[in-house]
Residue frames as qw, qx, qy, qz and C-alpha x, y, z in Angstrom:
[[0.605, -0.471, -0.432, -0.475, 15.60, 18.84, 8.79],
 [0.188, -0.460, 0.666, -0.556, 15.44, 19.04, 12.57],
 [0.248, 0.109, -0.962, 0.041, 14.21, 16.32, 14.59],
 [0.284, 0.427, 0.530, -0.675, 11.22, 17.51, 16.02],
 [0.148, 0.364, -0.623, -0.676, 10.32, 17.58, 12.46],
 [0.527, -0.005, -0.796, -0.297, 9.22, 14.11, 11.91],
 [0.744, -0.462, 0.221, -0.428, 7.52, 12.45, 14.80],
 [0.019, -0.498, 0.864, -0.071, 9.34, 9.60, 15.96],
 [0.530, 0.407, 0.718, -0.197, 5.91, 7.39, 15.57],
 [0.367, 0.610, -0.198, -0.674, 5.93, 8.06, 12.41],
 [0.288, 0.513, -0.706, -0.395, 7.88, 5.44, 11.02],
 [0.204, -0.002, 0.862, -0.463, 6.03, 2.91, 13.14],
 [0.594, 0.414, 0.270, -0.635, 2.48, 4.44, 12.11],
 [0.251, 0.683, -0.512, -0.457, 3.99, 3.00, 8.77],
 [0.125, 0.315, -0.936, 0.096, 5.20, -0.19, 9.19],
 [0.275, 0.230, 0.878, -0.318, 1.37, -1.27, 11.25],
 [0.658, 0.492, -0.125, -0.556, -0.65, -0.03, 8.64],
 [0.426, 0.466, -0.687, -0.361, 1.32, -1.81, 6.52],
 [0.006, 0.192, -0.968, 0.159, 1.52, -4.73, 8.69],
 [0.450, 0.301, 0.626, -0.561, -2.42, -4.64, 9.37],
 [0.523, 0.566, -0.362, -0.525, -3.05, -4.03, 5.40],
 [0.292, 0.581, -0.749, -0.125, -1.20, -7.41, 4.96],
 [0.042, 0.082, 0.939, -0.330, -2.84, -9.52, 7.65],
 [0.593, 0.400, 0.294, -0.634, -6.64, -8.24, 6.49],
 [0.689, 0.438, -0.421, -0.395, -5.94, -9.42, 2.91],
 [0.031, 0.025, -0.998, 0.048, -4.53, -12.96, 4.30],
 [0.483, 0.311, 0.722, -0.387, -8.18, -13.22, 6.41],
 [0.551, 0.477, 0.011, -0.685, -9.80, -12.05, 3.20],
 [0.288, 0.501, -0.795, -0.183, -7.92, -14.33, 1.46],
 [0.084, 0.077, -0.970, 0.215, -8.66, -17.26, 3.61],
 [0.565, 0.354, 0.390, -0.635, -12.86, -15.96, 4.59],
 [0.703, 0.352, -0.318, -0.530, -13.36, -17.05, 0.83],
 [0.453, 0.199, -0.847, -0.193, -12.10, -19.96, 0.67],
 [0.147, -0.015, -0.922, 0.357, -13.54, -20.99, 4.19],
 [0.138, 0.238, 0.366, -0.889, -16.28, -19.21, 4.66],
 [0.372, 0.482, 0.732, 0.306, -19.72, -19.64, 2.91],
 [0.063, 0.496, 0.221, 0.838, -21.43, -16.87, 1.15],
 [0.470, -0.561, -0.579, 0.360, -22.74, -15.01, 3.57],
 [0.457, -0.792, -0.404, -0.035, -22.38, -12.05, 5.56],
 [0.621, -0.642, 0.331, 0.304, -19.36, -12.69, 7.29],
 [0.811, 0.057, 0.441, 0.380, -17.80, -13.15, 4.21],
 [0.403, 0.684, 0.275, 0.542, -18.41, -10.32, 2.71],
 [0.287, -0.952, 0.099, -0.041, -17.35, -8.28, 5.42],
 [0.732, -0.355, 0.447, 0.372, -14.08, -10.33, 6.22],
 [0.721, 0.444, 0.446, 0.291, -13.83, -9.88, 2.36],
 [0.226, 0.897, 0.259, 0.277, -14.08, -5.99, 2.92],
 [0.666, -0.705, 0.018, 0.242, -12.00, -5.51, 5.96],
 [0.592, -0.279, 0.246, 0.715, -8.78, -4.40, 3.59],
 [0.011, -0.771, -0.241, -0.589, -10.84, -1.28, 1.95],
 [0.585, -0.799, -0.114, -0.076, -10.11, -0.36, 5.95],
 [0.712, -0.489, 0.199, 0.462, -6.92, -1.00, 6.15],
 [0.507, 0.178, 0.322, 0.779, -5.69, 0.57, 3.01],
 [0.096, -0.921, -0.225, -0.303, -7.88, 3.54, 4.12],
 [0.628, -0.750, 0.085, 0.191, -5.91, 3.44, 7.37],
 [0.586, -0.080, 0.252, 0.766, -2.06, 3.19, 5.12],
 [0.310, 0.568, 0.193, 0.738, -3.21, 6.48, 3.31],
 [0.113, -0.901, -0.071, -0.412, -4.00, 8.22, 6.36],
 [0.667, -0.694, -0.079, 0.261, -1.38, 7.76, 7.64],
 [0.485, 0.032, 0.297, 0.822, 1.06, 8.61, 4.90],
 [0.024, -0.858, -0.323, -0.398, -1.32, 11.60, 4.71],
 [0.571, -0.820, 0.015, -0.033, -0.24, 12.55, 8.03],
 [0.617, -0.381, 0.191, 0.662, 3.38, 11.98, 8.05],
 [0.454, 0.584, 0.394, 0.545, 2.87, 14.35, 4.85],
 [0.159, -0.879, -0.178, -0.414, 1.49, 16.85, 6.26],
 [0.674, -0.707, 0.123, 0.178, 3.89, 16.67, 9.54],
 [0.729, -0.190, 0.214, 0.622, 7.23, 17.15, 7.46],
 [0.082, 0.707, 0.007, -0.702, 8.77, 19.99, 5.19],
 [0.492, 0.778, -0.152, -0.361, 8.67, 20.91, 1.63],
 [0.026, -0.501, 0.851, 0.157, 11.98, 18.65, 0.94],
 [0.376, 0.119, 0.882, -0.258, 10.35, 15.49, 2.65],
 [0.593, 0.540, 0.326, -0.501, 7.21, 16.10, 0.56],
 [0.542, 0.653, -0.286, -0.445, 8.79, 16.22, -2.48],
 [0.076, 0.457, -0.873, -0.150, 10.23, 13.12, -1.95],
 [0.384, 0.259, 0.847, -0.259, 7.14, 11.24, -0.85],
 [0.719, 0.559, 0.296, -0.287, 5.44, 12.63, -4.41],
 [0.253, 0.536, -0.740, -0.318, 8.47, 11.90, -5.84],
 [0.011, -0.081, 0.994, -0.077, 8.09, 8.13, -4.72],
 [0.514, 0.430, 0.537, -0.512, 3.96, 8.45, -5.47],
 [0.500, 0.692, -0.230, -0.467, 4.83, 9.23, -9.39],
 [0.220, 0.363, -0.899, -0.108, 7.83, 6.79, -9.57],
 [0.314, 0.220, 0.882, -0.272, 4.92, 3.76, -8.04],
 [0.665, 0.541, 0.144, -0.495, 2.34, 4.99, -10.45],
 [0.582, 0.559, -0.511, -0.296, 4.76, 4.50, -13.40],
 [0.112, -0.245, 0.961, -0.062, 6.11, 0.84, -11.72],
 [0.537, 0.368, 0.698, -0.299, 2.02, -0.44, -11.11],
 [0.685, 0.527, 0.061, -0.499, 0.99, 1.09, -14.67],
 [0.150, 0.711, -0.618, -0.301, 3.97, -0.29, -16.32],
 [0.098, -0.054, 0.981, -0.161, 3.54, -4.09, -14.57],
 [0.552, 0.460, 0.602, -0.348, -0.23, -3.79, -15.37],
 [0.424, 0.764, -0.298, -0.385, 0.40, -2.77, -19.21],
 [0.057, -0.445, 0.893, 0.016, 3.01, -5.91, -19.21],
 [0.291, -0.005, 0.943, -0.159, 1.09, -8.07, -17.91],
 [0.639, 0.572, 0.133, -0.497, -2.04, -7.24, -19.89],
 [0.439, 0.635, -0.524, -0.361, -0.01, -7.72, -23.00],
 [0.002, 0.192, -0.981, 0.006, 1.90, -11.36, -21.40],
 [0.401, 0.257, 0.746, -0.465, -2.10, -12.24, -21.18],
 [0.646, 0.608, -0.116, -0.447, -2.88, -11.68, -24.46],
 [0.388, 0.594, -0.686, -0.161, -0.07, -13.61, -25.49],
 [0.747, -0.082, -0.643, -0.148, -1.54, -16.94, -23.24],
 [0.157, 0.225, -0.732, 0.624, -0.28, -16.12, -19.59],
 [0.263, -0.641, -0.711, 0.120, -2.82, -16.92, -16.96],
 [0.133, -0.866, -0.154, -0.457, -5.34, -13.97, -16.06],
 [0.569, 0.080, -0.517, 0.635, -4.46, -11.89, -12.75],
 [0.274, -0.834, -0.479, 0.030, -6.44, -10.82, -10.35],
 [0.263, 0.734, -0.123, 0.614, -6.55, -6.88, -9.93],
 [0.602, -0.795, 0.002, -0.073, -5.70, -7.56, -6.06],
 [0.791, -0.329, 0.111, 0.503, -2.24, -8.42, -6.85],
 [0.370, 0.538, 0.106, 0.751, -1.66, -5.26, -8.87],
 [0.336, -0.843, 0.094, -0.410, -3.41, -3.15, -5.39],
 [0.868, -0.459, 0.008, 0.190, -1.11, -5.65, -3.29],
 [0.672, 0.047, 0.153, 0.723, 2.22, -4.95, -5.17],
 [0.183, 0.536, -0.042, 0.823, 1.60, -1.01, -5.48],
 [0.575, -0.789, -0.156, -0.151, 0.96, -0.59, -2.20],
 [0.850, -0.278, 0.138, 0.426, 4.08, -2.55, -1.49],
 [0.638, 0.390, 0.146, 0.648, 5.91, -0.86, -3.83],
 [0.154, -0.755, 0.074, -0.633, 4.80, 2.89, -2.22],
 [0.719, -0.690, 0.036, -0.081, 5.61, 1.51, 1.56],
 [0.872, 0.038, 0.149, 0.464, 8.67, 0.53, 0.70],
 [0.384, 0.462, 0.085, 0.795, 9.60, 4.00, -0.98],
 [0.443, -0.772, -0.119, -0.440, 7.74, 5.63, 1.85],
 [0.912, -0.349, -0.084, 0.198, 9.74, 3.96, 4.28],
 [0.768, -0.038, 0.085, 0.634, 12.94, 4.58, 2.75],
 [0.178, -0.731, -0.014, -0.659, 11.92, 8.70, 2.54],
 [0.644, -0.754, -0.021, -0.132, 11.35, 8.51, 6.27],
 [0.919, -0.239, -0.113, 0.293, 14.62, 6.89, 6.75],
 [0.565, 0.338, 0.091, 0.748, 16.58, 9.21, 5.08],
 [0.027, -0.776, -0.211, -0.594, 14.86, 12.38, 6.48],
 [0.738, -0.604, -0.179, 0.239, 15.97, 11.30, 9.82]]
């Protein structure tokens, strides 16, 4: 792969998604607990439907900016996160049946995000 390939903001565009994705769900996180019902709350609440709009277009884009190789590794590392999130949500269902506490379904969209930035990341690195 040549270097003109990949954009060199690429791996960046990555990394602040992610990083913005991570700081909306804190405020959201924190708007409930501080916040009354309201308004503001429910926006502040929504504000990481935006940011996880903003991590897929960008891993859209670096998609679409690399070759056939690259690609197949970024839906290699989309298939191999499906089967980690269904696997940990199939678990944990089951460890809840069996008396664990419930789990909210934001820490299953928090941890397969993570889990696809993380393999996204390490794709980019390598394609360098």
């Amino acid at each position: 792969m040549k270097a003109m390939d990949l954009p060199g903001y690429a791996f960046r565009g990555v990394i602040w998604s992610q990083w913005a994705y991570w700081c909306s769900l804190a405020m959201a996180v924190v708007a409930v607990q501080v916040f009354p019902p309201g308004f503001t709350r429910n926006a502040i609440s929504c504000l990481p439907l935006l940011t996880a709009a903003l991590c897929v277009s960008v891993a859209f884009w670096v998609y679409e900016s690399c070759d056939e190789f690259v690609r197949f590794a970024i839906l290699r590392g989309v298939v191999w996160t499906a089967i980690v999130v269904a696997a940990a949500t199939c678990g944990w269902f089951i460890a809840e049946l069996a008396g664990a506490p419930r789990l909210s379904a934001i820490w299953v969209n928090v941890f397969g995000w993570s889990v696809f930035n993380l393999q996204f990341t390490v794709t980019m690195l390598r394609s360098r």
